[in-house]
LODREN-138174 format. One record per residue (C-alpha): residue number from 1; residue in three letters; x, y, z. Coordinates in pm, 1 decimal. Each point is the difference from the previous one (the first is absolute). Example, Ala and Ser with C-alpha at 12.3 -4.5 7.8 and 13.67 -1.06 7.14 Angstrom:
[1, ALA, [1230.0, -450.0, 780.0]]
[2, SER, [137.0, 344.0, -66.0]]
// end
This chain:
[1, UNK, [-1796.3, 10909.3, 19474.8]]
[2, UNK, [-209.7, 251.8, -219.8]]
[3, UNK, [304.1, 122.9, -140.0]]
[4, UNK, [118.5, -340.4, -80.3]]
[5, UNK, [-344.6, -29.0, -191.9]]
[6, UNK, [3.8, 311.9, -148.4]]
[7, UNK, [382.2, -73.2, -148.9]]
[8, UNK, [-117.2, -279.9, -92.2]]
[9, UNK, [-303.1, 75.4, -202.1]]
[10, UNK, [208.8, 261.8, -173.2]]
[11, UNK, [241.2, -229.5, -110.1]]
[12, UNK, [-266.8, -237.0, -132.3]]
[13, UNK, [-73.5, 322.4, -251.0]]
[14, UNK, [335.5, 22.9, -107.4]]
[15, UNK, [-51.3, -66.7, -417.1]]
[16, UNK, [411.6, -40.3, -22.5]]
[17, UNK, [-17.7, -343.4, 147.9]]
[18, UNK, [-103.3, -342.3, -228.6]]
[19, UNK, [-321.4, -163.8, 149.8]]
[20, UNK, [252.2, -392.3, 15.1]]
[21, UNK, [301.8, -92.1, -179.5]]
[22, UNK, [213.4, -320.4, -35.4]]
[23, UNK, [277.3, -76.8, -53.7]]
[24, UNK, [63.0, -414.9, -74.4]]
[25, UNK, [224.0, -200.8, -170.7]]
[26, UNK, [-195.2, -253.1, -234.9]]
[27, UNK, [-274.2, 46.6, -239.6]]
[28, UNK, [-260.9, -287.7, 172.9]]
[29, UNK, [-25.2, 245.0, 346.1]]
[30, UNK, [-48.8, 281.0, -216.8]]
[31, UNK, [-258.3, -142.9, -153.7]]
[32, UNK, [-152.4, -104.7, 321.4]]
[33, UNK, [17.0, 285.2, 163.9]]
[34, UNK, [-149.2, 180.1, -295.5]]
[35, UNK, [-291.6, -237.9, -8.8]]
[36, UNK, [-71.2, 7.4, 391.1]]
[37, UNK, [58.0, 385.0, 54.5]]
[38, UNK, [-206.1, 127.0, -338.9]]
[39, UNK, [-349.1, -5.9, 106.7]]
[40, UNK, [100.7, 188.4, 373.5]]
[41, UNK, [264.7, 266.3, -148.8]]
[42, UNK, [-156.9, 356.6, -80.5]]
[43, UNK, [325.2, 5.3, -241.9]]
[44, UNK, [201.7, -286.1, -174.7]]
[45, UNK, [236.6, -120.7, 153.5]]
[46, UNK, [392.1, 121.2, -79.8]]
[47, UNK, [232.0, -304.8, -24.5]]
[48, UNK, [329.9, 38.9, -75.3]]
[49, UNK, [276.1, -281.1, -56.6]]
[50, UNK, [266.2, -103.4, 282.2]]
[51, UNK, [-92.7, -90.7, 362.9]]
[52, UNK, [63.1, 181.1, 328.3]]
[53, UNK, [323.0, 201.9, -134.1]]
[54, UNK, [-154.7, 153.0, -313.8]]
[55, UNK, [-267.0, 111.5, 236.7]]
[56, UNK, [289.6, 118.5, 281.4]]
[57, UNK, [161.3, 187.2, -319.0]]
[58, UNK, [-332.9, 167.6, -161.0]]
[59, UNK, [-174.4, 114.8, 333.3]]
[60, UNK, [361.4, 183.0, 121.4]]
[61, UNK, [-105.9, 246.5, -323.2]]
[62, UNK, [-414.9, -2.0, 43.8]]
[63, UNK, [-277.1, 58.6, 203.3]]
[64, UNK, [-147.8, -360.3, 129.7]]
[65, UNK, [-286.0, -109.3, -34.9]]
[66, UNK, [-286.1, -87.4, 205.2]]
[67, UNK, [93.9, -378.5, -21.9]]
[68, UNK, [340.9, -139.6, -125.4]]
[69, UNK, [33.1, -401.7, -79.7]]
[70, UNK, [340.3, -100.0, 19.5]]
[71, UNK, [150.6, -343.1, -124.0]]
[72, UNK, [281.3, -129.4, 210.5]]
[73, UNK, [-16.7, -374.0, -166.4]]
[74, UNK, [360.6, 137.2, -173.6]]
[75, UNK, [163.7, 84.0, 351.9]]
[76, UNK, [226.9, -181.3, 186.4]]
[77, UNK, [-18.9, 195.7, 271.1]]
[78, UNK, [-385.7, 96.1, -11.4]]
[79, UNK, [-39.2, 191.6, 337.9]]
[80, UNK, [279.8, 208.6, -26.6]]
[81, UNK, [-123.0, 108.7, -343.5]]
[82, UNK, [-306.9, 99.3, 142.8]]
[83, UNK, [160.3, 218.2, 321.6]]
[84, UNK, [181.7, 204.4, -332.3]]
[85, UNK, [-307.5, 20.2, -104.6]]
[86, UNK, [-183.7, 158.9, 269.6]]
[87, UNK, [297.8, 277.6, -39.5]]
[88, UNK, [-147.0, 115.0, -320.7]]
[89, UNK, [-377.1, -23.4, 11.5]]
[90, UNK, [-252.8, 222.4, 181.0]]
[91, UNK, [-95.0, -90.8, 339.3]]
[92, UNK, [-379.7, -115.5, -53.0]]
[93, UNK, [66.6, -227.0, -299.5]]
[94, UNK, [-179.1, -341.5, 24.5]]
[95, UNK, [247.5, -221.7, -76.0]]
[96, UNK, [-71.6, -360.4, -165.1]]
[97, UNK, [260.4, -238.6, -81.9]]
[98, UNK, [2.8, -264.4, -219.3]]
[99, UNK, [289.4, -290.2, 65.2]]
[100, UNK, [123.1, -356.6, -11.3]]
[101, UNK, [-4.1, -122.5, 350.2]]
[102, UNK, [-285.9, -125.4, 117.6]]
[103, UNK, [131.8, -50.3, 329.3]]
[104, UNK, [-239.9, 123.9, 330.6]]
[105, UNK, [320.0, 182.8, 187.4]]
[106, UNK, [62.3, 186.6, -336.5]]
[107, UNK, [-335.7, 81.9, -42.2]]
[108, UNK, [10.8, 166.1, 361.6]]
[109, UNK, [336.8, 203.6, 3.4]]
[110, UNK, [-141.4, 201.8, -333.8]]
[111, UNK, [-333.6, 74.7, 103.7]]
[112, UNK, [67.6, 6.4, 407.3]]
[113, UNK, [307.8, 79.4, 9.8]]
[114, UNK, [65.8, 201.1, -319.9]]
[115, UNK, [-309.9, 159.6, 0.9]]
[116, UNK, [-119.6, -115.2, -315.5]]
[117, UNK, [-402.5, 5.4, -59.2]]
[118, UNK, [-29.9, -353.2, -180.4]]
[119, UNK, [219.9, -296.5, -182.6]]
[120, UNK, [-48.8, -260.3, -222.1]]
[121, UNK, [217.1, -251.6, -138.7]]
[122, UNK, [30.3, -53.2, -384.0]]
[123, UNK, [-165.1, -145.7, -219.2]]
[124, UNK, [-303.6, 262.2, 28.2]]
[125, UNK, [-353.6, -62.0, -94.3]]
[126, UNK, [-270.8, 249.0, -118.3]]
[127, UNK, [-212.5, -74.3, 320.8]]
[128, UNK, [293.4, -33.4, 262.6]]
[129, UNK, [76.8, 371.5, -79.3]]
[130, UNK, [-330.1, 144.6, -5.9]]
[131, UNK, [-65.0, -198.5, 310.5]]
[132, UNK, [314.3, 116.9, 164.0]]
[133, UNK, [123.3, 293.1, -167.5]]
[134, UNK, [-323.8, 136.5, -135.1]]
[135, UNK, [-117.1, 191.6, 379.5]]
[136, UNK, [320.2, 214.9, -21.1]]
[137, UNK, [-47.6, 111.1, -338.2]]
[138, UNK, [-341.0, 101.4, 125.8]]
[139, UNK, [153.0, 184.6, 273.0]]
[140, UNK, [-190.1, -217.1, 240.8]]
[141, UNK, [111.9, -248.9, 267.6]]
[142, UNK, [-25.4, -342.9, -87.6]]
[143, UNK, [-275.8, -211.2, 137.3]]
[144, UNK, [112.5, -241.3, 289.8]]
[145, UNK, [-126.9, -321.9, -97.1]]
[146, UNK, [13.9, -323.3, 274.5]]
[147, UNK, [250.3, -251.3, -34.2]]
[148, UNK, [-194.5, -263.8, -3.2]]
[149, UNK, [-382.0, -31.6, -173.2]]
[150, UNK, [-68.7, -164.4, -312.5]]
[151, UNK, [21.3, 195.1, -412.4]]
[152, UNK, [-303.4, -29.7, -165.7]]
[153, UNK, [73.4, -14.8, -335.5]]
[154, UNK, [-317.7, -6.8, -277.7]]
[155, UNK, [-1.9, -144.9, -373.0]]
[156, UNK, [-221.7, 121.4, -219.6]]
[157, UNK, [-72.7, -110.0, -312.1]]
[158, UNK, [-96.4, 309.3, -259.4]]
[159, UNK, [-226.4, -203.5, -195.2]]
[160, UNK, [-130.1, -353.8, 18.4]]
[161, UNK, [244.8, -258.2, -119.7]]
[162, UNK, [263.9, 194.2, 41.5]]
[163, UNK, [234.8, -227.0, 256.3]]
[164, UNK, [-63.1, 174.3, 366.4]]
[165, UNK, [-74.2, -303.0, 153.0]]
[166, UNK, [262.5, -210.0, -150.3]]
[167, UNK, [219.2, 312.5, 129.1]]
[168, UNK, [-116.0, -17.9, 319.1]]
[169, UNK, [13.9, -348.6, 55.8]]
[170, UNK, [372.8, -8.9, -127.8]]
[171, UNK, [76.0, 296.4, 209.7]]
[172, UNK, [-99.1, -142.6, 341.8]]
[173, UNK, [143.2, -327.1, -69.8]]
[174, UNK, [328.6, 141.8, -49.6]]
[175, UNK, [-1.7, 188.1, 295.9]]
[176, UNK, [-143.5, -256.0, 241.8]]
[177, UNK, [212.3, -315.8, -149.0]]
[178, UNK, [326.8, 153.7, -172.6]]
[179, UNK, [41.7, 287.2, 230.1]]
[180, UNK, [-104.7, -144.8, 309.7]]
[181, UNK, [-227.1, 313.7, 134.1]]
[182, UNK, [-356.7, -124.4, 144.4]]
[183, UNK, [-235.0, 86.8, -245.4]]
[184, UNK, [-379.7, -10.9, -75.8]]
[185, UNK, [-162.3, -19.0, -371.8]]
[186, UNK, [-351.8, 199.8, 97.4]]
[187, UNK, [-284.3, -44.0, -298.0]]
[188, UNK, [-286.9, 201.5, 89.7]]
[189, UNK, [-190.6, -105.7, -305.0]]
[190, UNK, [-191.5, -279.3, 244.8]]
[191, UNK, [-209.6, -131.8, -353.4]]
[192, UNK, [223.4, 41.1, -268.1]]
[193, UNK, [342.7, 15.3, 153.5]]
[194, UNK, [302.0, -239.9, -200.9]]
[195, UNK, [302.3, 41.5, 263.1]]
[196, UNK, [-81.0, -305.7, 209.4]]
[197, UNK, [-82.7, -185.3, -289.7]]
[198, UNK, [336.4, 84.1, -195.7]]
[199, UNK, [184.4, -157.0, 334.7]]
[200, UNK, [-208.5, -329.2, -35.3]]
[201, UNK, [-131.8, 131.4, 382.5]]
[202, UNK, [-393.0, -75.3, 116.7]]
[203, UNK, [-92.4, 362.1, 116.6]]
[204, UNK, [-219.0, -22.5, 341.0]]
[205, UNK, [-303.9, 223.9, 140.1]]
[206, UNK, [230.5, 171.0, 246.5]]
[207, UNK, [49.8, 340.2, -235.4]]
[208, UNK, [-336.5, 72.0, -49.4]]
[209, UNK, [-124.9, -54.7, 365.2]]
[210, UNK, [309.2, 213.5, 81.1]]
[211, UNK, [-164.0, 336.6, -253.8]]
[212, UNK, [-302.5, -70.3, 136.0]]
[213, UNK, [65.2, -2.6, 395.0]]
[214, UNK, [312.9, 241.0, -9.5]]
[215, UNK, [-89.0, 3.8, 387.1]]
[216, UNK, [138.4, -374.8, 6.4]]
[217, UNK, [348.5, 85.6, -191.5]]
[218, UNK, [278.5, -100.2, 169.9]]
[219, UNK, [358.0, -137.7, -89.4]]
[220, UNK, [-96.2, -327.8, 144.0]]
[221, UNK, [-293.7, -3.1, -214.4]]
[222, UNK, [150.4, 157.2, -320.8]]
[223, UNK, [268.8, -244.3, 33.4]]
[224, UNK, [-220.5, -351.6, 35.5]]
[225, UNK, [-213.1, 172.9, -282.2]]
[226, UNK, [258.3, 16.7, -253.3]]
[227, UNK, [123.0, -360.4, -185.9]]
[228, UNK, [395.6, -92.3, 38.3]]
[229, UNK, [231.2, -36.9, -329.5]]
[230, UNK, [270.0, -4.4, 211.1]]
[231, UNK, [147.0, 79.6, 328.1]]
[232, UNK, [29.6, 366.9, -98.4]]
[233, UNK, [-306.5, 30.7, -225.5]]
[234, UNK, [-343.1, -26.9, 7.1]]
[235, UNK, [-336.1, 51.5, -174.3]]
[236, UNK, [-234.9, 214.7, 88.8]]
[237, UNK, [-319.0, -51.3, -195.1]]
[238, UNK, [-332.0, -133.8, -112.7]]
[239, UNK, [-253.8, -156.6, -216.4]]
[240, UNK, [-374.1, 107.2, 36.3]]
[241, UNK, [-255.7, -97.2, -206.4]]
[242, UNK, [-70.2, 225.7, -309.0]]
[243, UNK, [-325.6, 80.6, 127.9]]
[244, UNK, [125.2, 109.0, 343.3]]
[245, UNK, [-42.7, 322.9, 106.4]]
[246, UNK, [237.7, 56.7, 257.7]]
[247, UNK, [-24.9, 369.1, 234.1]]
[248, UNK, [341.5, 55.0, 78.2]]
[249, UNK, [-17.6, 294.2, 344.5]]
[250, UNK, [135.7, 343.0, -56.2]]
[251, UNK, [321.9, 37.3, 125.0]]
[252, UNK, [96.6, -438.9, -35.1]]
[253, UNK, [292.5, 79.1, -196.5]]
[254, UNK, [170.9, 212.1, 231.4]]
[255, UNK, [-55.7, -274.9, 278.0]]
[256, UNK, [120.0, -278.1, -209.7]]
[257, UNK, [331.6, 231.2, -79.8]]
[258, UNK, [56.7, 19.7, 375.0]]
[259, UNK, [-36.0, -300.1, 73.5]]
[260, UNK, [209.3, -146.0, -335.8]]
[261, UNK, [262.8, 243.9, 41.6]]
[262, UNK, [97.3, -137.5, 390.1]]
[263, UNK, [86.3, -325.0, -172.1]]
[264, UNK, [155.8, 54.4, -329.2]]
[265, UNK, [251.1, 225.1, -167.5]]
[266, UNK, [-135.5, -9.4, -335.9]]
[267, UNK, [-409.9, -0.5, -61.2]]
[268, UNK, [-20.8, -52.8, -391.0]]
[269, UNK, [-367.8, 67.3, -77.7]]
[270, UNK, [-135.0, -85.7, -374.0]]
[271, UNK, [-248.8, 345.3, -10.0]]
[272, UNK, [-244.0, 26.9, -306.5]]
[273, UNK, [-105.1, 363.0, -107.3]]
[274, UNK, [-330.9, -5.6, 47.5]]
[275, UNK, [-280.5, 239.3, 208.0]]
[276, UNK, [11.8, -255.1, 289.1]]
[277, UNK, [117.3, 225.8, 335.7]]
[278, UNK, [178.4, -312.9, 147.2]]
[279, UNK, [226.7, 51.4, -281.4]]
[280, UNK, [38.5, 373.8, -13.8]]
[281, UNK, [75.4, -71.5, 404.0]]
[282, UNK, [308.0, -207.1, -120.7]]
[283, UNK, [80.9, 214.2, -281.3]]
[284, UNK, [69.7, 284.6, 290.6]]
[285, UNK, [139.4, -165.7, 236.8]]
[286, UNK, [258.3, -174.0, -224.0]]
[287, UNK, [353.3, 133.7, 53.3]]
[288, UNK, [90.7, -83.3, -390.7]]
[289, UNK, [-267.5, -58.6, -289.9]]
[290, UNK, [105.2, -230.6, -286.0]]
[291, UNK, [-179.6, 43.9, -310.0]]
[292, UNK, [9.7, -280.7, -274.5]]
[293, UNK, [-41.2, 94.5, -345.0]]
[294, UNK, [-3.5, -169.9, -353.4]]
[295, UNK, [143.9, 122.2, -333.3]]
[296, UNK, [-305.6, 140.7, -110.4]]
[297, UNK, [-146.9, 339.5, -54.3]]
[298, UNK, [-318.6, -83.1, 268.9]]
[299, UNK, [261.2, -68.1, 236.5]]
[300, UNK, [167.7, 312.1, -61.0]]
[301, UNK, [-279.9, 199.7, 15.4]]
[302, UNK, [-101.4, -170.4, 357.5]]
[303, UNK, [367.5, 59.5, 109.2]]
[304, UNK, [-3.3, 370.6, -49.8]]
[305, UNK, [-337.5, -20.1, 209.3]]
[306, UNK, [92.7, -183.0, 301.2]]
[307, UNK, [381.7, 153.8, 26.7]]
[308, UNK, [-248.2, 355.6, 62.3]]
[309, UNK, [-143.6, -170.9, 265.5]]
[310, UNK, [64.1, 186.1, 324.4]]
[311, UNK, [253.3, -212.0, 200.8]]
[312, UNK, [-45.5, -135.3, 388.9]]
[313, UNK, [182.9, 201.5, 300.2]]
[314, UNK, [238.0, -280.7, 3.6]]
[315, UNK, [109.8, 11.0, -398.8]]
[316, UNK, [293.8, 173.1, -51.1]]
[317, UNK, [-41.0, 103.5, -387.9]]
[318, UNK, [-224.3, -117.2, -299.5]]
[319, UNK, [-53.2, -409.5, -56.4]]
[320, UNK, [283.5, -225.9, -134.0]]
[321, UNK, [-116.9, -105.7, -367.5]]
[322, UNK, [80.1, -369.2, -85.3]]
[323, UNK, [-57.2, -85.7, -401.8]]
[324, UNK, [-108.7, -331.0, 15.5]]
[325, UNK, [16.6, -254.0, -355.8]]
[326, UNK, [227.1, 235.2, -179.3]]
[327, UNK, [48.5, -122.8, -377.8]]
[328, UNK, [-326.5, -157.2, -15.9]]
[329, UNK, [-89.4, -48.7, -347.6]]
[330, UNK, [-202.4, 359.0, -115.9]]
[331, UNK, [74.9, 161.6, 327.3]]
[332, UNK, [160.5, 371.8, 17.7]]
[333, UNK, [388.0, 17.5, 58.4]]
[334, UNK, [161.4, 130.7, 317.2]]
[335, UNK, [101.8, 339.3, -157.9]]
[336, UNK, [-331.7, 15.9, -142.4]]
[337, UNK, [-157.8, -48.8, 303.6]]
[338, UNK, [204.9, 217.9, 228.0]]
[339, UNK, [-22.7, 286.2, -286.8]]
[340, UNK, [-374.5, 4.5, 84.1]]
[341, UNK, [38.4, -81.4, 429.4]]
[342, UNK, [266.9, 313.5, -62.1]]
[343, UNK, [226.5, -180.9, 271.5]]
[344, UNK, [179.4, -301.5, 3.3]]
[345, UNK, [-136.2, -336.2, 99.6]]
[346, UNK, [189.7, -105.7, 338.9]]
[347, UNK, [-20.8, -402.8, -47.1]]
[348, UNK, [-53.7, -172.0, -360.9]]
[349, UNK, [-107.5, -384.7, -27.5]]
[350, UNK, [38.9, -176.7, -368.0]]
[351, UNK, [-295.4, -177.6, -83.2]]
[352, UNK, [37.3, -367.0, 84.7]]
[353, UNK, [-321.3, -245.4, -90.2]]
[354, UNK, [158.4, -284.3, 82.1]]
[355, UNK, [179.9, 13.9, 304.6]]
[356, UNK, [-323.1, 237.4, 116.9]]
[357, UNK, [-226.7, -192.2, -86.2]]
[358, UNK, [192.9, -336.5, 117.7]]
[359, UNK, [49.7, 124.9, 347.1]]
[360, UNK, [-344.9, 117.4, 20.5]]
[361, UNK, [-113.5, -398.8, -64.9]]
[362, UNK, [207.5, -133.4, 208.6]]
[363, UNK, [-77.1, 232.2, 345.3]]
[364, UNK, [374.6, 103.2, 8.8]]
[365, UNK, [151.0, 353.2, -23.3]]
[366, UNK, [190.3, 53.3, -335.8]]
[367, UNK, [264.3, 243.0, 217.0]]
[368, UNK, [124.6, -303.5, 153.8]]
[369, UNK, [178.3, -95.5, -344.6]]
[370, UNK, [262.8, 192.1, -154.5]]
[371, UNK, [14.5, 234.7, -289.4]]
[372, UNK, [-164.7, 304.7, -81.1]]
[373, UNK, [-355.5, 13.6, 198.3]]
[374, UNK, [214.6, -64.3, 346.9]]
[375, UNK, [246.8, 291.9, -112.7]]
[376, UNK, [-255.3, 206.7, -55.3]]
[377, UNK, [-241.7, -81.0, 337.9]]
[378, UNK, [380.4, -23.4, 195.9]]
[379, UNK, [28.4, 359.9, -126.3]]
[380, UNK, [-327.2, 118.8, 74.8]]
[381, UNK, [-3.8, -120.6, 324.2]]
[382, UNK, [327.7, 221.5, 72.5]]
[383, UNK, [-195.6, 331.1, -111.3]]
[384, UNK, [-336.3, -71.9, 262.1]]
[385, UNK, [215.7, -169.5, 276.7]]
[386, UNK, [177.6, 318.7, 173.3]]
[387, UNK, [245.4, -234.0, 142.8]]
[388, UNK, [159.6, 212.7, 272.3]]
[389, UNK, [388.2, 45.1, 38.5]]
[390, UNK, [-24.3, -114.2, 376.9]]
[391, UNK, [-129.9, -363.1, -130.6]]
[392, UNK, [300.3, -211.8, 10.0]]
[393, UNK, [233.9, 270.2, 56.5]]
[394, UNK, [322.6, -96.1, 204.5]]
[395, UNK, [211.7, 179.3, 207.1]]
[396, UNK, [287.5, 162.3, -119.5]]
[397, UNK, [229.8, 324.2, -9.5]]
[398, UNK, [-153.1, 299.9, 101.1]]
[399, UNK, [262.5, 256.0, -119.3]]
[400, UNK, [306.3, -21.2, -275.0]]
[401, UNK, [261.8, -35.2, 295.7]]
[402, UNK, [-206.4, -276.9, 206.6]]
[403, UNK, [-110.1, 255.3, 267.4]]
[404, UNK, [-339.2, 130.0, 104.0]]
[405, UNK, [-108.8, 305.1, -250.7]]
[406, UNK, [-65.5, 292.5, 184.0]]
[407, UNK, [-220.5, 282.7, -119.4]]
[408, UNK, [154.8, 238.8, -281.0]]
[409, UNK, [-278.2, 112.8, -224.6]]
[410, UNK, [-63.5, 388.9, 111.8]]
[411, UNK, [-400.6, -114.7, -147.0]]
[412, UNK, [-21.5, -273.8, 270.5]]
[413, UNK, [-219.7, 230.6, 255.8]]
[414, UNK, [-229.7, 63.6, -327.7]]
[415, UNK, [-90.3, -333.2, -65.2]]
[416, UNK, [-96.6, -138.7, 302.7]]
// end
């Protein structure tokens, strides 16, 4: 075993051998992987042009690296591609595949049965690979995370005015009523708070006696607490008086999770930056911040800040940047803005006063219309969701030839 280790550690030293490499066939997962790998990576990462057999073809002539990404969305026969493969590569190579099926039984013959250390199916996101990808190319094993248990997911507006809520609100909705997932809109703001008004709901007393008896949180509770849009979403919120003082317990937030996350999949909570510890408590414990910006140099500047925030345990890489009211008359452009940020903004929304502002009047969720504002929340909520290959997957061929894969990759003992 101490040899093992030793070898091991040696060949960790070895400076001949690339830190990751992939090898993919289409310019949108190289761009995604790019994005999701850059902030983990000690060096860039080396992409190169072609799928599995460019890769079968280069690493037959070089040393491999530490972790190869392979494509085999090209293949017709995917898993026999990958057995070459495992002819050509060293034997402790984390392998990660990138595909087309999305299909469960496919999913298990490459990494069970092939040996492989992870797969996703096209298209990639920026957060699906640094969720999923991102612990190998730290050389760590990835976190085991329960099946079930609800994603907390926090909006954050950069500055005032600058459309959080309205993202938040639009957000849950479309998760609770288009995608069917039991969801929860949480405002913690119990004075000031706008969610349950946007939704035309009457917010109870239930969240604030839940903060401020944690001891009393349970699903039962959290549940009759929160108001009902619809079958699959409901309001969790309040309205105290201005003058109010309310003394929310240490440690309420984490109780309210718990108890939140037993019921629905999604918990979308509308979080204000402010010194309040109830909201630094959700800011941590969220497994994705949002942040909502404007076209304007404040909002830049506040960007920047909150983006250095340290992240949660649970947050995979840095927040996903929406740019709300794009186009707004005397506002900064995108390239202008993303020259300051230095990165790209992940979701853009065009300004839109009308419909907005119309919605907002009327208590009903703009994304429910079509046109640009639901493209843009649709694709958003793809980035934060983390939808799993397993959901809705259906059974299907586990090999090319119909029969059960057996074990070829010489790595197979490494990985597991």
């Amino acid at each position: 075993m101490d040899g093992s280790l030793g070898a091991a550690a040696a060949e960790l030293r070895r400076t001949d051998r690339p830190a990751a490499m992939a090898f993919v066939n289409d310019a949108a997962s190289e761009e995604a992987l790019r994005d999701g790998l850059s902030d983990l990576l000690t060096q860039a990462l080396e992409t190169r042009r072609g799928g599995i057999r460019a890769a079968i073809g280069a690493l037959q002539r070089a040393p491999s690296p530490h972790v190869l990404i392979v494509d085999v969305s090209a293949e017709e026969q995917p898993l026999t591609a990958l057995g070459t493969l495992s002819d050509v590569v060293e034997p402790d190579v984390s392998v990660l595949v990138i595909g087309e099926s999305n299909d469960l039984d496919f999913y298990r013959a490459v990494t069970r049965g092939l040996g492989a250390a992870e797969y996703l199916a096209r298209p990639l996101t920026r957060d699906t690979v640094a969720r999923h990808f991102g612990p190998f190319a730290l050389g760590e094993a990835p976190a085991v995370e329960g099946v079930l248990g609800g994603r907390l997911l926090s909006v954050t507006g950069v500055c005032g005015g600058a459309g959080a809520s309205t993202v938040a609100v639009n957000l849950a909705w479309h998760f609770g009523q288009s995608a069917r997932r039991h969801t929860v809109l949480l405002d913690p703001n119990v004075q000031t708070g706008v969610a349950a008004f946007l939704l035309n709901i009457q917010p109870g007393a239930g969240l604030r006696v839940a903060l401020e008896s944690p001891e009393r949180i349970d699903a039962l509770l959290a549940e009759r607490a929160a108001q009902p849009v619809g079958d699959r979403l409901h309001v969790l919120a309040a309205e105290e008086k201005l003058g109010a003082s309310p003394s929310f317990a240490p440690g309420a937030a984490e109780q309210l999770l718990a108890a939140l996350r037993r019921r629905y999949n999604f918990i979308v909570a509308d979080v204000p930056f402010a010194p309040v510890p109830l909201y630094r408590d959700l800011l941590d414990a969220a497994n994705e911040r949002i942040l909502v910006m404007d076209p304007s140099l404040a909002a830049v500047r506040d960007t920047l800040r909150l983006v250095a925030l340290p992240g949660g345990p649970s947050q995979a890489r840095r927040p996903v940047v929406v740019l709300n009211r794009l186009g707004r008359p005397g506002g900064l452009s995108r390239r202008q803005i993303e020259d300051a940020l230095h990165m790209k903004v992940d979701i853009v929304i065009p300004d839109l006063p009308r419909q907005i502002g119309g919605a907002a009047s009327l208590g009903e969720p703009a994304v429910s219309r079509s046109g640009p504002f639901r493209t843009a929340i649709v694709d958003l909520a793809k980035q934060v969701a983390f939808t799993r290959l397993l959901d809705g997957a259906k059974s299907g061929r586990l090999t090319d030839d119909g029969t059960k894969a057996k074990s070829r990759w010489r790595w197979v003992e490494w990985l597991r």
